[in-house]
C-alpha positions as CSV (number, residue, x, y, z in Angstrom):
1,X,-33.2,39.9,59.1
2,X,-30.1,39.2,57.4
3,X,-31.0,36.5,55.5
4,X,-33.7,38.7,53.9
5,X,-30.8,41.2,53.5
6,X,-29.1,38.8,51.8
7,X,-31.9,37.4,49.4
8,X,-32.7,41.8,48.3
9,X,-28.9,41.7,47.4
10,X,-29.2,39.0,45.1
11,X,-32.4,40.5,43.6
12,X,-30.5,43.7,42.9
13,X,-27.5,41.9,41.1
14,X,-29.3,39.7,39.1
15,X,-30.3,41.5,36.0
16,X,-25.9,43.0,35.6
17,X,-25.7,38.6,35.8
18,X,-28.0,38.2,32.9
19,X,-26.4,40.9,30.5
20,X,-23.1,40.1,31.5
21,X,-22.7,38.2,28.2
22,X,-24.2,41.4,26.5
23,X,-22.1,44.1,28.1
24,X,-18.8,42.1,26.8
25,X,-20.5,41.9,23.3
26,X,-21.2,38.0,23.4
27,X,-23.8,37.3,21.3
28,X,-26.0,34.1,21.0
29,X,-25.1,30.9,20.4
30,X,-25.3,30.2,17.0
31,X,-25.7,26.7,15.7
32,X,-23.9,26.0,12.3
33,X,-24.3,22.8,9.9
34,X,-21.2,23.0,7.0
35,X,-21.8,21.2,4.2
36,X,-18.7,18.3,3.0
37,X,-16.2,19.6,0.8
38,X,-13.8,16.6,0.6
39,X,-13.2,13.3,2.3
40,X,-10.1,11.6,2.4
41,X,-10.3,7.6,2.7
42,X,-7.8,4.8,3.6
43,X,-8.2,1.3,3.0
44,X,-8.4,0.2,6.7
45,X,-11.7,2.3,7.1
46,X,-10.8,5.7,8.2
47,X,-12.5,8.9,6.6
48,X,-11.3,12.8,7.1
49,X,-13.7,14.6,6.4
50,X,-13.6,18.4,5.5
51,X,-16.1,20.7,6.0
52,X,-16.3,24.2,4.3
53,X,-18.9,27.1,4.3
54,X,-19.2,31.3,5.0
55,X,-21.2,33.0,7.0
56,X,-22.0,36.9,8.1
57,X,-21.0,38.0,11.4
58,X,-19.8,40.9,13.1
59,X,-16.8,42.4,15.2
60,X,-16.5,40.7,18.3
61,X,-17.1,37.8,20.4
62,X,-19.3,35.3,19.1
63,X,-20.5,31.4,19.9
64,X,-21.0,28.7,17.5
65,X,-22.2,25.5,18.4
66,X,-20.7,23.5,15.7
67,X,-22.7,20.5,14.6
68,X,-20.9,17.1,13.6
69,X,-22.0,13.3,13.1
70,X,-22.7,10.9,16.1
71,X,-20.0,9.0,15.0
72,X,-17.2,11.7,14.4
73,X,-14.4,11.4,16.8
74,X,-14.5,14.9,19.0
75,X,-11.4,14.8,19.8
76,X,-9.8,15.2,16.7
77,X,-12.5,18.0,15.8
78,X,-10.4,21.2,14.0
79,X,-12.4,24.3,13.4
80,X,-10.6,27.2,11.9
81,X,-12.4,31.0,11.0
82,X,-11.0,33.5,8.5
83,X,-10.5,37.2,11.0
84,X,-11.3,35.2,13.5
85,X,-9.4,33.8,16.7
86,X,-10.1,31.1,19.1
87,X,-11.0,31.7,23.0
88,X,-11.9,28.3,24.0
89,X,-13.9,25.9,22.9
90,X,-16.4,23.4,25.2
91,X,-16.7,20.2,23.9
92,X,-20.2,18.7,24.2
93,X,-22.2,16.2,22.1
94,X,-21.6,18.5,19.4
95,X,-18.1,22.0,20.5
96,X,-19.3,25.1,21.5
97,X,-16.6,27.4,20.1
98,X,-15.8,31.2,21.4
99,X,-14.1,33.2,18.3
100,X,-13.1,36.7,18.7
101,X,-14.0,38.2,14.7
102,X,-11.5,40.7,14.0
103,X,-13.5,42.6,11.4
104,X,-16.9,42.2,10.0
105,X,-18.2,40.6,6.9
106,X,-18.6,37.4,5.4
107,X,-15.8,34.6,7.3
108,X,-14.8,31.5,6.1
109,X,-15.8,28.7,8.1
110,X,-13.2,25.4,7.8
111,X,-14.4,22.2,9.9
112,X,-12.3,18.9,9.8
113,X,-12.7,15.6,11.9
114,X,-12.0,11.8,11.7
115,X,-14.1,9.1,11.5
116,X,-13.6,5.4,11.9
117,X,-14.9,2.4,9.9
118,X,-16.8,5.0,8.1
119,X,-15.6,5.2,4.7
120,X,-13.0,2.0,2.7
121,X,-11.5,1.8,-0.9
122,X,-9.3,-0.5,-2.6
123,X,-7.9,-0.6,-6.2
124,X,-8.5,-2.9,-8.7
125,X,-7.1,-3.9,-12.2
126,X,-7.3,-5.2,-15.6
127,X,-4.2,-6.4,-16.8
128,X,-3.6,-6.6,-20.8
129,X,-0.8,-8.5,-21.8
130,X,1.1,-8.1,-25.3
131,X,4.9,-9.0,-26.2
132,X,6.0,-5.7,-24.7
133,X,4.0,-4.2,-22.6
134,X,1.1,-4.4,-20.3
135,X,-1.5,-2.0,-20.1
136,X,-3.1,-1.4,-16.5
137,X,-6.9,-0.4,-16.2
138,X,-6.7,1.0,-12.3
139,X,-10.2,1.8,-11.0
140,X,-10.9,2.8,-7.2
141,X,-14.1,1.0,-5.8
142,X,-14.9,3.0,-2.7
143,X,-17.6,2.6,-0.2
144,X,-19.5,5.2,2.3
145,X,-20.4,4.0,5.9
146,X,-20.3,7.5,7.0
147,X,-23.7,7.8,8.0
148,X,-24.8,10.7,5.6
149,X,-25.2,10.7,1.8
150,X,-22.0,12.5,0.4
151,X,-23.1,15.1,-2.7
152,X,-20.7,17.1,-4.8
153,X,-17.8,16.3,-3.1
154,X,-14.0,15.9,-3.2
155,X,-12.7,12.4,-3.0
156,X,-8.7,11.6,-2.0
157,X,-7.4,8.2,-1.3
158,X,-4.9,7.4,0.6
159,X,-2.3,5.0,-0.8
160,X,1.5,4.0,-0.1
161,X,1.8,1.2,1.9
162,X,2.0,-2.4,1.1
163,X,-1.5,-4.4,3.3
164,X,0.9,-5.5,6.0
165,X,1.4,-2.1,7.0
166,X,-2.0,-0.6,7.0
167,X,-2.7,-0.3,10.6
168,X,-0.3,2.6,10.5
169,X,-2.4,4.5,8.5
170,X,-4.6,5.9,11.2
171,X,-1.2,7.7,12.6
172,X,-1.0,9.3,9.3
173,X,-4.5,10.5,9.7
174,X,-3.8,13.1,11.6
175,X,-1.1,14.8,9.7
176,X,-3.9,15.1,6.9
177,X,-6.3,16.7,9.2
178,X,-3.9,18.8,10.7
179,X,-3.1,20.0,7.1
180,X,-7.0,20.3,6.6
181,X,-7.0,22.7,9.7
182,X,-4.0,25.0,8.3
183,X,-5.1,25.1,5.0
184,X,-6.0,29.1,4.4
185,X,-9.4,28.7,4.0
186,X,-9.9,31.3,0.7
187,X,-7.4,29.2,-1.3
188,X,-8.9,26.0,-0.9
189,X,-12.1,27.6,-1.9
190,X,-10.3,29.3,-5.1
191,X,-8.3,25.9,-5.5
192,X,-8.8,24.0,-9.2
193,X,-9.4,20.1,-8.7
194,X,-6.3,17.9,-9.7
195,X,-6.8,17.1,-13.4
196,X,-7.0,13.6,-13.2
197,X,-6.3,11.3,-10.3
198,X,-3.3,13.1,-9.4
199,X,-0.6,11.6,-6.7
200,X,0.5,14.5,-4.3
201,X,3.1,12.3,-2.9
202,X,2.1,13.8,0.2
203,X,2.9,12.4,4.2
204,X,6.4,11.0,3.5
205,X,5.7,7.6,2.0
206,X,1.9,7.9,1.5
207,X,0.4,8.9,-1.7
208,X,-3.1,10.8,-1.8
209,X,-4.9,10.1,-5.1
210,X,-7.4,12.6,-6.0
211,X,-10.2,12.0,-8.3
212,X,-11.1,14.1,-11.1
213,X,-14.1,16.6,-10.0
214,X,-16.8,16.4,-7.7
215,X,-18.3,12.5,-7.0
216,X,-21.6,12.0,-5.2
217,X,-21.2,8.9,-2.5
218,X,-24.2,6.8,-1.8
219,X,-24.3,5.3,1.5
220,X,-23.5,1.6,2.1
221,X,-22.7,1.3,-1.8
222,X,-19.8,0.1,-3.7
223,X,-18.9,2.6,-6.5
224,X,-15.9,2.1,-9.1
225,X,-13.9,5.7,-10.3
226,X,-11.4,5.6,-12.7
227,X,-7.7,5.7,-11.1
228,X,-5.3,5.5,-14.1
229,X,-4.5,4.0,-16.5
230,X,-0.5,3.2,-17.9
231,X,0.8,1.2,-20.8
232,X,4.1,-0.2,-18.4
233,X,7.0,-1.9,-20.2
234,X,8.0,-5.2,-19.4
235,X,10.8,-8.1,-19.1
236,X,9.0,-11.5,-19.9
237,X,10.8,-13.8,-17.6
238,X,10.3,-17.8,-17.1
239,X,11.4,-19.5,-14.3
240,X,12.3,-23.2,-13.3
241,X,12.5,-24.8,-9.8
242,X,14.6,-27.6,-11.7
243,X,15.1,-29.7,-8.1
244,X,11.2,-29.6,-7.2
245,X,9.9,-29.9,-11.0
246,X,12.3,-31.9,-12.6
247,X,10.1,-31.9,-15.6
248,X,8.9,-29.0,-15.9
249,X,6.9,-26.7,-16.1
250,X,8.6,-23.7,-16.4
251,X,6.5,-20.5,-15.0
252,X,5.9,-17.5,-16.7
253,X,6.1,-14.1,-15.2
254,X,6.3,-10.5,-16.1
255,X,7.9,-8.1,-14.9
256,X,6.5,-4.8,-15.0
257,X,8.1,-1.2,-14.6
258,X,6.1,1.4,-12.8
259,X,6.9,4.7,-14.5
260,X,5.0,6.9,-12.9
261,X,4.9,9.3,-10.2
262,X,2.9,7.2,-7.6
263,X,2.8,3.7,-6.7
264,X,0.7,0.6,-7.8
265,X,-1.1,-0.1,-4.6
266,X,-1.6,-3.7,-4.2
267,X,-5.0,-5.2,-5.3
268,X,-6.4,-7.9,-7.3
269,X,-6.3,-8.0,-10.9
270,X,-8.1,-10.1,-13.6
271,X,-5.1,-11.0,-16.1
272,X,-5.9,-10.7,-20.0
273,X,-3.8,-11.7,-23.0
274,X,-5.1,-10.7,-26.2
275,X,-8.6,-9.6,-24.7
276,X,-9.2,-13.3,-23.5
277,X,-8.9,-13.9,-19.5
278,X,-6.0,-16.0,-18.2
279,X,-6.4,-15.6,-14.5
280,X,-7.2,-13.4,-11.4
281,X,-3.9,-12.8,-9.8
282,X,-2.6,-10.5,-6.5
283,X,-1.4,-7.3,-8.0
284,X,1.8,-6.6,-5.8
285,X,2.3,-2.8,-3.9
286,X,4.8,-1.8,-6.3
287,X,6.6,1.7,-5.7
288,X,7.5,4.3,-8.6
289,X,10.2,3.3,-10.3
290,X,10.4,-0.6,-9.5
291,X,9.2,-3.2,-11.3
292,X,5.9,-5.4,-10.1
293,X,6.7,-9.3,-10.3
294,X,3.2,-10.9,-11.4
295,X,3.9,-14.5,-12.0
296,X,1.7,-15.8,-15.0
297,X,1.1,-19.4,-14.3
298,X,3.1,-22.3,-15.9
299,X,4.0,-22.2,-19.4
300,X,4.4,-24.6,-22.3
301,X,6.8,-21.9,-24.5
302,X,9.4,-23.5,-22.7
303,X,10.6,-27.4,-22.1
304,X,12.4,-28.2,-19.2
305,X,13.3,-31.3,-18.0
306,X,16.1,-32.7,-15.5
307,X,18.0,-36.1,-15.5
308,X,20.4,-37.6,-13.3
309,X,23.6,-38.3,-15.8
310,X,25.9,-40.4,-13.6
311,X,26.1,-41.6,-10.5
312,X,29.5,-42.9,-8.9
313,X,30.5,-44.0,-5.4
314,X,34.3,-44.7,-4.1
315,X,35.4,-45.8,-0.5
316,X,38.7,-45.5,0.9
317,X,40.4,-47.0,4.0
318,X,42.6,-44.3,5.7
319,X,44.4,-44.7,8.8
320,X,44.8,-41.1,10.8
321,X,46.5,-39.9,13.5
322,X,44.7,-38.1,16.4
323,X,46.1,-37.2,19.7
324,X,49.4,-39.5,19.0
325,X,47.1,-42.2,18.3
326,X,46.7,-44.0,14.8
327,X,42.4,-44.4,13.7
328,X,41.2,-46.5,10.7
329,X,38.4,-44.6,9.0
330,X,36.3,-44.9,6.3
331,X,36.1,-41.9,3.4
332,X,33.2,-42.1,1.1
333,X,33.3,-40.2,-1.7
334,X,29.9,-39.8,-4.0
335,X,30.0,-38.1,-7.5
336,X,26.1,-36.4,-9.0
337,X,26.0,-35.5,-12.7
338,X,23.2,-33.6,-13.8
339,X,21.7,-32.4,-17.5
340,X,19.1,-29.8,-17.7
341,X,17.6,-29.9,-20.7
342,X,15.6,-27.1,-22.4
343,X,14.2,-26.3,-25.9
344,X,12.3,-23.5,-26.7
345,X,8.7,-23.2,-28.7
346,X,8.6,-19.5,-29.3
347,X,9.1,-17.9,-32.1
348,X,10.6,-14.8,-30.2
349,X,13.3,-15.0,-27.8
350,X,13.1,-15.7,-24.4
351,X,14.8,-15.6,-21.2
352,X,15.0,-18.3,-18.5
353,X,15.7,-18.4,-14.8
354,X,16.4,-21.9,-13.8
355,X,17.9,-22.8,-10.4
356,X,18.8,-26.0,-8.3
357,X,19.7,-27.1,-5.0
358,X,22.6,-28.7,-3.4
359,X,23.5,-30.7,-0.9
360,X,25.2,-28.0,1.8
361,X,28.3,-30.0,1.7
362,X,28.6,-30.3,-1.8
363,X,31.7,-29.4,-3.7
364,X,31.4,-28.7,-7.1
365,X,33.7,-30.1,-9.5
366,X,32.6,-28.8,-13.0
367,X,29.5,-26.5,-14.5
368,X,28.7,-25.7,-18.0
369,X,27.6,-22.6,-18.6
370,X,29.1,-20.7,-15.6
371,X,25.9,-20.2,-13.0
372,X,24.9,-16.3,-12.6
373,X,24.5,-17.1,-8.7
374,X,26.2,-19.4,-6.5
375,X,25.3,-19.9,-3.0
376,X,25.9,-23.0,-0.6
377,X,23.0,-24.8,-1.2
378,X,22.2,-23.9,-4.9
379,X,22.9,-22.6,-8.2
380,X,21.1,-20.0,-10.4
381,X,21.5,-20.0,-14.0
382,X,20.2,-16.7,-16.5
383,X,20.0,-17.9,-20.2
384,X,19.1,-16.0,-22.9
385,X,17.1,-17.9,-25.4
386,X,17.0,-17.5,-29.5
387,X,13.6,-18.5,-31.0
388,X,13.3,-22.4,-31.1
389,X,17.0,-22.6,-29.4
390,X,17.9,-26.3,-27.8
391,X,20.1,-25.9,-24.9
392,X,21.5,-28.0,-22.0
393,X,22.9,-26.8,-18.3
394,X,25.8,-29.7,-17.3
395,X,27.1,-29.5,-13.8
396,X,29.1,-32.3,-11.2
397,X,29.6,-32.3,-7.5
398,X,31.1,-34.2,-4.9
399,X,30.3,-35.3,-1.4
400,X,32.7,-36.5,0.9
401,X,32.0,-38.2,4.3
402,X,34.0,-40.2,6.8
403,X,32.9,-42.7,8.8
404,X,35.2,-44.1,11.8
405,X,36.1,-48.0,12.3
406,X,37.0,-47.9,15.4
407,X,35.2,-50.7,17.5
408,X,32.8,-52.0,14.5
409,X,33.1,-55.5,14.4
């Protein structure tokens, strides 16, 4: 008797349990599929992806069952309504999200999330060398492994560290994203694109390039955007390793300054003088305001060569007195005298970087001209060079070494 009792109780409650949703003005669950506004890439494979579309509702509670790819990292999912404020959300294959909608109308629907190995870009250059200048051709080749073809969309890419450092980009990620998700919602709708690959500069030492309109993304392609493009001055420089290529070559390298407001993230570069190619070369990460050291190759605007002058050993027998006691050594002392030799072939003038190496207990005795650097081991010279100019580094040291007599036969 009382468990039929019990079973006519449950009878009676049921339908107040199946309007309960009702009664607090819940409505159905509405599934949602935001098209892509913008994705942001980095070079190690990570893609934010921003989501952005409206929608009618009215006052009150409503569900949403937001949908998202397969591969998108819930976790990191950021949903934000305009007039609308979060409950809770339940994260399934795809979040069911409870908003309370302060007034009725069309809202503002902002989605963000991350994605890994899904979406990679990396710069890539032609260099064109004159006397004075080189101009840089910067293109971004980026390539979609999202999973969905990208149409009419933003592109940003992230750049500002050198490749040794890109593993922290993923802990950068989420500052974007988290940007995405406060972003009011109306402005970035209202926003006008950056007028040309613009550098925001953005996340401390990162840089966010943003292309020039709307791009579509295959999937699984490589496709090449223009970057920028700069006309950078530059210090010609030749170099000469005079101890480990005593004749020659020198090498020639460039020095170019960046000048503009984001870096030169580091890439490889095809290398162009007068419109014919010289060489494919590792253009360096190279922040605003510093110059990018691309060495040329070896060079025959310069001779070098380096000859061993003189050569002069003396020995000495010393007696010395140690501990109260008298010892017989030997002192050896050995004389180098080098000439550098150098003679220019260009018609313009030129500026050479020649070092060489030391013993470390040399002592030097005399240098013409006076080095720029000295350190224990080497000297640096910095030579300014007149058009066809003949010219000649002279420099002596000494070594002296001791060698005991005691008990040699």
């Amino acid at each position: 008797m009382k468990i039929i009792a019990a079973l006519l109780l449950m009878l009676f409650c049921a339908p107040a349990l199946a309007v309960s949703d009702e009664a607090r003005g819940v409505e159905a669950t509405t599934a949602i599929t935001l098209p892509v506004d913008s994705v942001t890439v980095y070079p190690d494979g990570l893609m934010a992806v921003k989501r952005m579309g409206d929608l009618d509702t009215t006052v009150g509670e409503h569900k949403f069952v937001v949908n998202i790819p397969d591969s998108a990292d819930v976790n990191s999912v950021l949903l934000t309504v305009s007039n609308a404020t979060m409950e809770r959300v339940v994260y399934e294959a795809n979040p069911v999200y409870t908003l309370n909608v302060s007034s009725s109308g069309l809202q503002d629907f902002a989605l963000s999330y991350l994605m890994y190995s899904a979406g990679f870009w990396e710069p890539r250059y032609d260099l064109h060398l004159t006397d004075d200048s080189v101009l840089l051709n910067a293109k971004a080749v980026v390539r979609n492994r999202g999973g969905e073809e990208l149409k009419n969309v933003r592109i940003k890419l992230v750049a500002g560290l050198p490749l040794a450092a890109e593993s922290n980009y993923a802990k950068a990620a989420a500052q974007i994203q988290q940007r995405y998700a406060e972003a009011a919602t109306a402005d970035a709708l209202s926003a006008a694109p950056a007028p040309a690959a613009a550098a925001s500069g953005e996340l401390e030492t990162l840089y966010i390039f943003e292309l020039e309109g709307r791009k579509d993304l295959a999937m699984d392609k490589e496709i090449g955007f223009p970057l920028f493009q700069e006309d950078a001055p530059l210090v010609r420089i030749y170099t000469w390793d005079a101890y480990n290529k005593e004749e020659g070559p020198a090498v020639e390298e460039i020095r170019a300054n960046n000048t503009m407001s984001n870096p030169w993230p580091s890439g490889n570069a095809l290398l162009y003088r007068n419109d014919e190619y010289v060489s494919t070369i590792d253009m360096p990460y190279t922040p605003s305001g510093t110059n990018a050291s691309i060495v040329v190759g070896p060079s025959a605007d310069l001779k070098v060569a380096r000859k061993l002058k003189d050569y002069n050993i003396t020995e000495k027998i010393l007696e010395v007195n140690s501990s109260g006691k008298n010892h017989t050594i030997k002192e050896t002392t050995e004389t180098w005298t080098y000439h550098l030799k150098i003679e220019s072939n260009r018609d313009r003038a030129a500026t050479l970087e020649a070092t060489d190496t030391l013993p470390q207990e040399a002592e030097i005795i005399a240098v013409s001209p006076a080095p720029a650097e000295t350190t224990a081991t080497s000297l640096k010279w910095r030579l300014s060079l007149q058009p066809r100019q003949k010219t000649a580094i002279d420099y002596t040291y000494q070594v002296v070494s001791t060698e005991s007599l005691e008990g040699m036969s």
